[in-house]
N, C-alpha and C positions, 0 to 999 in steps of 0.2 A: 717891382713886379705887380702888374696888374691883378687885384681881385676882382674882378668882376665875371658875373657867370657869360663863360662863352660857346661860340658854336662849335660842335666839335669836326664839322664838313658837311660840304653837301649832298655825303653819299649814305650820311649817319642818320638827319632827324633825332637830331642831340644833342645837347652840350654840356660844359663841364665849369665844376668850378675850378677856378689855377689861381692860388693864393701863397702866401709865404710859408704856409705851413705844410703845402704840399696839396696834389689833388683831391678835390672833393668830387667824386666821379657823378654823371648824370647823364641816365639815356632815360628821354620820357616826349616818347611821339606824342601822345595825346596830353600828357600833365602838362608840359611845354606849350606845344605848337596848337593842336585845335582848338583847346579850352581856353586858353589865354584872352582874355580881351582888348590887350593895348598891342597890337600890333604884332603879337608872334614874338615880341620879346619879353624875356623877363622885366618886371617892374622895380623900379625903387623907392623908396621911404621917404619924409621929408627932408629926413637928413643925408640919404642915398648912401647910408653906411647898413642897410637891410636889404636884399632882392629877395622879391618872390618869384615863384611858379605857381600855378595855380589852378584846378582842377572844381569844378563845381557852381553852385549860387549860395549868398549869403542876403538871408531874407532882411536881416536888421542890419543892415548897414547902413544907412539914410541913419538911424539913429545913434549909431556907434559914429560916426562921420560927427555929426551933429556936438557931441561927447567930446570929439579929440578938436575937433575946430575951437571947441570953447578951452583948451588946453594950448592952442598958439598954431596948432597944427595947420598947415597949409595943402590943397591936392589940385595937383596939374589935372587929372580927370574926373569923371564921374564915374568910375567904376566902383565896385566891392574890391576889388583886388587890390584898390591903392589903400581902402580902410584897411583891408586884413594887416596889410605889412606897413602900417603905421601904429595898427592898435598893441602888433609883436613890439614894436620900439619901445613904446607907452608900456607897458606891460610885462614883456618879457613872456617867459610861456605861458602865463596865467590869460596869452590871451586867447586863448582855442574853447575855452570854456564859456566866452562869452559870445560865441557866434553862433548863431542858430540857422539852421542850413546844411545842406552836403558839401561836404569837401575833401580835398586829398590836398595836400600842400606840402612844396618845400622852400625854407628863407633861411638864406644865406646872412650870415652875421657877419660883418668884416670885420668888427671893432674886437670880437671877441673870438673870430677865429669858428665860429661854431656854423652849423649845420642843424637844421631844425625841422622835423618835418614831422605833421599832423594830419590826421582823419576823423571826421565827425564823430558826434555822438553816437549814433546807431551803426554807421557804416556803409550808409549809401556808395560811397565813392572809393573804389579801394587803391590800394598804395603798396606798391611790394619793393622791395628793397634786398640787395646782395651787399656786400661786403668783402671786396676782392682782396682773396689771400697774398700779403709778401706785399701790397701796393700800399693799406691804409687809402686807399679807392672807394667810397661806397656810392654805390651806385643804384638811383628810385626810380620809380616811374610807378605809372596807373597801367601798365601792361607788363604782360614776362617778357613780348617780342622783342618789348624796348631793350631789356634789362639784356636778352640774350646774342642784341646787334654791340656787346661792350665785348671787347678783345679777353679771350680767358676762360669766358663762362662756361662751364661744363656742363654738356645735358644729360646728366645721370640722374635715372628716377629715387625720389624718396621712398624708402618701401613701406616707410610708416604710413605716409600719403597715400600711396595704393590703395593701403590695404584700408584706411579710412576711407577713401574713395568710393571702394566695392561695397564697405559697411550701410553708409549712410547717402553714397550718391554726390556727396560734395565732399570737401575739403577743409575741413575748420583751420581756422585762423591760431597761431601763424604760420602753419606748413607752407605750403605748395608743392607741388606735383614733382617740383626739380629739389635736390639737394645745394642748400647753399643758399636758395632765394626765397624769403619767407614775407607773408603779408604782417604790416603792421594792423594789428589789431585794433576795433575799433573803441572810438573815445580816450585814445591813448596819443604819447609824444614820444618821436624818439630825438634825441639830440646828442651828436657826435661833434665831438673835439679833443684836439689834444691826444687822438687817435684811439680815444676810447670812446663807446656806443652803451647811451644810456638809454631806457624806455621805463616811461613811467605813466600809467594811468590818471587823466584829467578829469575825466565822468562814471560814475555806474551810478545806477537806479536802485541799485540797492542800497548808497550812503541815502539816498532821497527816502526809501521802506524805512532805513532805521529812522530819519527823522519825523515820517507819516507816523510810524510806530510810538514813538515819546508821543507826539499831540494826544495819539487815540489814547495810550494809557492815562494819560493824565484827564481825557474825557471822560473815560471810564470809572476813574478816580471820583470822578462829582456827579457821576449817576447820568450823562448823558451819552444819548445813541447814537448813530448819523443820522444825520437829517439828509434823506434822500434829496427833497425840494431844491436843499441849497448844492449837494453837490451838482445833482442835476443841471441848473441854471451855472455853474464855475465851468462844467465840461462843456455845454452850449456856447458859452463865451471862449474856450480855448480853441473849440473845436473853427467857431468864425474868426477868430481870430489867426488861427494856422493856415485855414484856407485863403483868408484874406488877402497874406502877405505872400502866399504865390499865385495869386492871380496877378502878382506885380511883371509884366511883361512886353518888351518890346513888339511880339514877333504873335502870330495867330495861336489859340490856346483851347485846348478843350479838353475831356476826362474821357476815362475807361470806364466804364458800366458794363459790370454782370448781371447788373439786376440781385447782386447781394447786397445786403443791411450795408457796408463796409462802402462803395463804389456808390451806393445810393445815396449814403448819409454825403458824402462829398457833394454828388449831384446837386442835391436839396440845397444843401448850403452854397454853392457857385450861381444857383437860379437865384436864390435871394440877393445876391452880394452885387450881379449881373445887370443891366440894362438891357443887352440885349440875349439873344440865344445861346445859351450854352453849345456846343458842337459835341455829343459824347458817338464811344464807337463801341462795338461789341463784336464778338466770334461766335459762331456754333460751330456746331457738330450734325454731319447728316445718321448718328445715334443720339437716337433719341433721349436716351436714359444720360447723355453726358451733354446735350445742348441746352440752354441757358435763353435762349434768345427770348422767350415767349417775356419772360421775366423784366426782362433789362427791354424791351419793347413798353410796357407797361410801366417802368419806370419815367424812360422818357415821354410820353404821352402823357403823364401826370405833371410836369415839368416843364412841357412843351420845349422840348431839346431838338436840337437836326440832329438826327440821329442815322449812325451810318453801321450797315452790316456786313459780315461776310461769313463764308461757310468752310472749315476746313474740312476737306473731301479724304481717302484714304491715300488718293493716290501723292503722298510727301516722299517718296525717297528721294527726287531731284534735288525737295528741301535740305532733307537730312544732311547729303555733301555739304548743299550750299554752306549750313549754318556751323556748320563743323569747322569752318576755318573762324569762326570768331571768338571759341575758344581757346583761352590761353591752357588751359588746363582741365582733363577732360571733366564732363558736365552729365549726370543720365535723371534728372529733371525733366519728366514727360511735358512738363507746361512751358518746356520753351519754346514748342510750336507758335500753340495759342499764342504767346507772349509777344512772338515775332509779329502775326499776319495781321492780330489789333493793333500793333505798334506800325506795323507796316501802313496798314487801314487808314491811322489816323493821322500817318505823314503825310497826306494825301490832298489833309486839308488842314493840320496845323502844325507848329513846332515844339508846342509845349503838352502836355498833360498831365492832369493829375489824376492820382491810382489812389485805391482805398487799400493800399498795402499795410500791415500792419495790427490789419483790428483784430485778427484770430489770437495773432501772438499777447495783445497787449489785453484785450479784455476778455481771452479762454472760450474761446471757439473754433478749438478742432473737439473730433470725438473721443479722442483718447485724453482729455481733462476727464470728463466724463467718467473712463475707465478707469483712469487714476484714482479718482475721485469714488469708485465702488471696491477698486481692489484693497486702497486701506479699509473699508472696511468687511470685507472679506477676509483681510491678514487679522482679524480680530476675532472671527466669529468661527461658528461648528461649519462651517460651510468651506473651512479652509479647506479638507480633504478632497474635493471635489473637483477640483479644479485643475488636481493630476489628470483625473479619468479622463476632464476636458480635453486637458491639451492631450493626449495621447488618443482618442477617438476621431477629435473633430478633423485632421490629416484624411481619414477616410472617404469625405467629403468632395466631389466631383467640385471644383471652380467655379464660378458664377461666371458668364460673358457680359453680367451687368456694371456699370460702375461700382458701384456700392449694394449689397444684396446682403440681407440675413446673414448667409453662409458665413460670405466673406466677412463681417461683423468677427459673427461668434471663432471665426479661426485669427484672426488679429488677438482678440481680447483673451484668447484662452493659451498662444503660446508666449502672449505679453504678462499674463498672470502668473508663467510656469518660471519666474524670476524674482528675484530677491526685490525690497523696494529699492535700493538704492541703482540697480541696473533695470528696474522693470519701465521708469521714465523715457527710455531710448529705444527699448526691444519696441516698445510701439512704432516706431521709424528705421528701425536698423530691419537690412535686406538682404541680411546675408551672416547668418548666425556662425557659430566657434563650430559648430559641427560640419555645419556644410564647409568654412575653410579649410578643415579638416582635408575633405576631399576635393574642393576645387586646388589650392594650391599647392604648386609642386614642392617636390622636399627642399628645396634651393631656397625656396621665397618664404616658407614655414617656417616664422619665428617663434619661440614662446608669450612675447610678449604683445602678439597679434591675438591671444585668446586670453588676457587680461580683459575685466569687465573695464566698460569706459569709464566709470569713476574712477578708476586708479592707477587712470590713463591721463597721459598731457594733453590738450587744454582743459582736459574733463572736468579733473578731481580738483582742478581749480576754481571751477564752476559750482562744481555740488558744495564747494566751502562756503562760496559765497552766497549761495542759493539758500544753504541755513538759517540767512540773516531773515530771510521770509517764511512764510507758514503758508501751509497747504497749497492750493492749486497756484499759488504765488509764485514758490518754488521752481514749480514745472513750468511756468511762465516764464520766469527767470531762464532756464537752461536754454529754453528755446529761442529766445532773444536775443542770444550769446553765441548761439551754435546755427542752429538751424534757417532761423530768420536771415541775420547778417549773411551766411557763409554759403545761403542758399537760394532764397525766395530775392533779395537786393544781388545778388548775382549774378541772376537769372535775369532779373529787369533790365539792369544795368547795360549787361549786354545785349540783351534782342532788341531795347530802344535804342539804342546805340545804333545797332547795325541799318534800325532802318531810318538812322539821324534823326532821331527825335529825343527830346528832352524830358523825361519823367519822375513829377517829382510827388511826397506822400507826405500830405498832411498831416496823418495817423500817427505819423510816426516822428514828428518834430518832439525834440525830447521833453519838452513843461507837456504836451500829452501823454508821451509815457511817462512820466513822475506821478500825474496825476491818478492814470490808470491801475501803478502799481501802488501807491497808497491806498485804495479801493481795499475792502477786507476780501478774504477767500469768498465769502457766498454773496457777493456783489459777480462774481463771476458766473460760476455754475450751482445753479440751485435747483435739484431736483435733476429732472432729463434737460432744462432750458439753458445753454451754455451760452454765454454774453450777455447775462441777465440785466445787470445795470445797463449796457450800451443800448440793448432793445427797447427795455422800458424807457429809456431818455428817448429815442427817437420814434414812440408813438405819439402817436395826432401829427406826424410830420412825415412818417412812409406809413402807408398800407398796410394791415397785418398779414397780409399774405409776403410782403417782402420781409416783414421783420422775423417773423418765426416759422418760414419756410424751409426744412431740412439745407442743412448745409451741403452743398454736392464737389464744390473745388473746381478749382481750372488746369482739370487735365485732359487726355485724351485715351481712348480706346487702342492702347497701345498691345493688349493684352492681343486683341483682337485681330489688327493689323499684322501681328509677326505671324500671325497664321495664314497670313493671305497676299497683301501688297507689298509688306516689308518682309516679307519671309526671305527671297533673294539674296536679299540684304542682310539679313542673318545669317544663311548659308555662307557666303561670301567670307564676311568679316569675323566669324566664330569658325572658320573651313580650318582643318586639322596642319594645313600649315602656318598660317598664323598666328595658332594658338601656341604652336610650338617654336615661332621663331622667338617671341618674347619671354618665354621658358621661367614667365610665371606660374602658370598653369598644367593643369591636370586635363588633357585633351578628352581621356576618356567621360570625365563627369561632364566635360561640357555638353558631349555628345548626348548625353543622356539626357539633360536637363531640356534640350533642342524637341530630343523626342517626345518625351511625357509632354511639352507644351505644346510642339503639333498636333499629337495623336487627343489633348483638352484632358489628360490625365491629372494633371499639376497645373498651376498658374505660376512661370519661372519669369515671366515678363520683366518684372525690376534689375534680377541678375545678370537676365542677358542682355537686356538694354543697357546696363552700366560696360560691360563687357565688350559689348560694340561697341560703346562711345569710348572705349579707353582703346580700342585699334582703331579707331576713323581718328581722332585725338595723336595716336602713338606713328603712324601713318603717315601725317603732317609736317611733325619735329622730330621724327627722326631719321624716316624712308625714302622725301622724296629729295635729291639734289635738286629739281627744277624752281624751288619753294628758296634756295638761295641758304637751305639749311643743312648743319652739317648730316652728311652719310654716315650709317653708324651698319 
């Protein structure tokens, strides 16, 4: 009997593997078919007893190549894809650890009957995988569509997913949205044979802290400090060296600029590296308090970039539809406007770009380090009683219609304080507290362990374990590089470049810069009110100090603003008292309410409802319409 991976028809965009030991099931439109480089078909090894699939770019491959050629190794092409699935041969799974780059991959083993499939370090590329009952079938792909064109699949929602959904907006890893179909996690391997399914972690940044850890103590041991100088100069050199190896490109290539420290530090470094003009692209906003451009103008002008812009106006509902179908799983991430119409912007004139994704998570530059960083010492001081009065007064407080204002500050930070430390990390991004599920969801959907704090919650309490291994805003670094980052911010990218075919990849975030970053002590981070302290002072005398310690403002959009006007429709419509009842998750009355206080500018419920609608335009899709070719439910 044939093993080799085959097609499973041409009405599927799939195929399978069929060996002696029974099927190895595979639906993966995109893992498969458009990311592949040799033809659309799977690849094999020198010895052609490995095929891969293969999803992504591998920056060091000319090097690894270079490595297995000096080992006898022979390649009919020039791709990374014939190194990956030589270096597994060489190697065995040790060899996922030595590729730097995004990836989702699966390589088939014949000699040993195995099944092997990986995703990068950070998680750019994601990979989700089912398991079909009664077959010994499993069945991956980089989409669910894939997964759910495989005969069997059941579309029954997860309600743990939900209700993570509604919490945080996303979906941390390995749920997904369906029962049955889970993302492999990132920097992890999973390998099935012999009809059992093993998964075991290949990378965390925290074995890299404990090792950062031993140097510093034993530095500390013989009375030496850091020497900013020298780390200074090591990140300068990773940081051109990251960028370096994906300016590696066949096809036109150019960056994202906001005109933040993060997009800028990229720019800087692509004009040096460069001969000729960078090509960067940028979005605003016709609100002023959320537009950017003035900045990311100024940027490029210092740079001399061809610099291209555009304006996202209020009037998006057409977008809304449109973007909703390229969600596999629903999404209420207000930046994945923006995300889409610069990525759209910049397909216009290249295929590739690089984004300064990363630098919040890895060097502590959002605002709630900050808050973390005052509420320990708060939990310490006479000041602790206070902070009741807070959170219970500051509710009284009319909304801000600004992006970021005072108000809204002080009601974040005071019902983030009115939490233990161990759940106060997340309250700062969680949108939807145990009280309000209270009365949003119906008694049907109202589990107990839906009002469990997230540390003693699956993936959570896995995270806060591991997150111990580091100190102070480390920590909180850690969780969100694991949860948040990965499962949200690379999600979000992943797919709006995608949809507008373009290819976007993050220097920031190549793992020897986050090792290096998380070796960094806590107050290399946040020191005083200046959060990304080390990252800024590295890149003065090289950006402006108006770009480097210019308030941080995010790439989102005036969404609060918009459900009151142009997407209001749009809200009525998709939150309308049938809907809400058809999916008999919910409690129609609070929705109603929640509709109202944010018309009438009583409340700011914008996150809730926006997660809300995106799980019926989302639920709509896959389960509603026959025309979509999916089942009626």
């Amino acid at each position: 009997m044939n093993n080799r991976l085959k097609h499973r028809g041409p009405d599927d965009d799939g195929y399978y593997f069929h060996g002696p030991k029974g099927d190895v099931g595979l639906a993966a439109r995109r893992l498969s078919i458009i990311d592949l480089k040799t033809g659309h078909q799977p690849l094999p090894s020198y010895s052609k007893n490995n095929w891969i699939t293969y999803n992504g770019e591998v920056y060091n491959f000319q090097g690894l190549r270079e490595e297995l050629l000096a080992k006898g190794y022979r390649f009919r092409t020039q791709s990374d894809t014939e190194v990956i699935v030589n270096l597994y041969e060489e190697y065995g799974p040790a060899f996922a650890g030595k590729l730097r780059g995004m990836f989702a991959l699966g390589i088939y083993d014949i000699k040993n009957h195995r099944l092997v499939l990986a995703r990068d370090h950070i998680g750019k590329k994601p990979l989700y995988y089912y398991l079909a009952p009664g077959t010994g079938n499993l069945v991956f792909a980089s989409e669910i569509k894939a997964i759910l064109e495989y005969p069997g699949v059941k579309r029954e929602i997860d309600p743990n997913a939900l209700d993570y959904f509604l919490s945080l907006e996303y979906i941390p890893a390995p749920y997904s949205i369906f029962n049955g179909i889970k993302k492999l996690p990132a920097g992890h391997i999973l390998t099935y044979e012999d009809g059992k399914l093993h998964i075991e972690k290949y990378w965390d940044v925290a074995d890299a802290v404990d090792s950062a850890a031993a140097l510093s103590a034993r530095a500390a041991a013989a009375g030496k400090k850091p020497d900013f100088g020298a780390l200074k100069e090591q990140f300068h050199g990773l940081l051109k060296e990251s960028v370096k190896m994906r300016l590696v490109s066949d096809v036109p290539l150019g960056a994202f600029l906001s005109g933040g420290i993060d997009s800028s530090a990229i720019v800087s470094t692509m004009a040096s590296l460069s001969p000729g003009k960078t090509k960067t692209f940028s979005i605003g906003f016709e609100e002023k308090s959320y537009s950017e451009l003035g900045y990311s103008q100024r940027v490029a002008e210092m740079f001399n970039t061809d610099h291209y812009t555009r304006t996202l106006s209020p009037g998006i509902a057409e977008l809304v539809y449109y973007l909703a179908d390229f969600w596999d799983e629903p999404m209420a991430d207000f930046s994945n406007f923006p995300t889409y119409l610069v990525s759209k912007t910049a397909r216009e004139k290249v295929t590739v770009v690089l984004s300064g994704d990363g630098g919040d998570e890895i060097f502590g530059g959002y605002e709630h380090y900050i808050a973390q960083k005052i509420a320990r010492t708060v939990d310490f001081s006479l000041f602790r009683p206070l902070h009741k009065i807070m959170a219970k007064t500051t509710h009284l407080f009319p909304p801000s219609g600004l992006k970021k204002g005072f108000v809204n500050r002080i009601k974040r930070f005071s019902e983030g304080l009115d939490n233990s430390y161990t759940n106060r990390h997340f309250r700062w991004m969680i949108y939807l507290s145990n009280l309000r599920k209270q009365h949003l969801y119906s008694p049907d959907f109202l589990q107990q362990d839906f009002l469990l704090p997230l540390p003693l919650r699956e993936p959570f309490a896995a995270h806060f374990e591991n997150s111990s291994r580091c100190e102070g805003i480390n920590r909180d670094l850690y969780l969100d590089l694991k949860t948040y980052m990965v499962d949200d911010i690379l999600v979000k990218v992943d797919r709006m470049s995608m949809a507008a075919s373009l290819e976007a990849r993050a220097p920031l975030l190549d793992y020897k810069i986050v090792e290096f970053a998380f070796s960094l002590p806590s107050h290399f981070k946040v020191r005083g009110p200046v959060t990304k302290w080390f990252f800024k002072k590295a890149m003065e005398g090289i950006l402006p100090g108006e770009i480097i310690y210019r308030r941080k403002e995010g790439f989102s959009i005036p969404i609060k603003n918009w459900l009151r006007t142009e997407l209001k429709d749009l809200m009525m419509e998709y939150l309308s008292e049938k809907r809400v009842k058809e999916s008999g998750f919910f409690n129609y009355t609070y929705i109603k309410r929640m509709k109202e206080e944010h018309l009438s500018g009583k409340r700011d419920h914008a996150h809730r409802l926006w997660a809300l609608i995106n799980f019926n335009l989302w639920r709509e899709r896959f389960f509603c319409k026959a025309s979509s070719g999916l089942s009626v439910i």
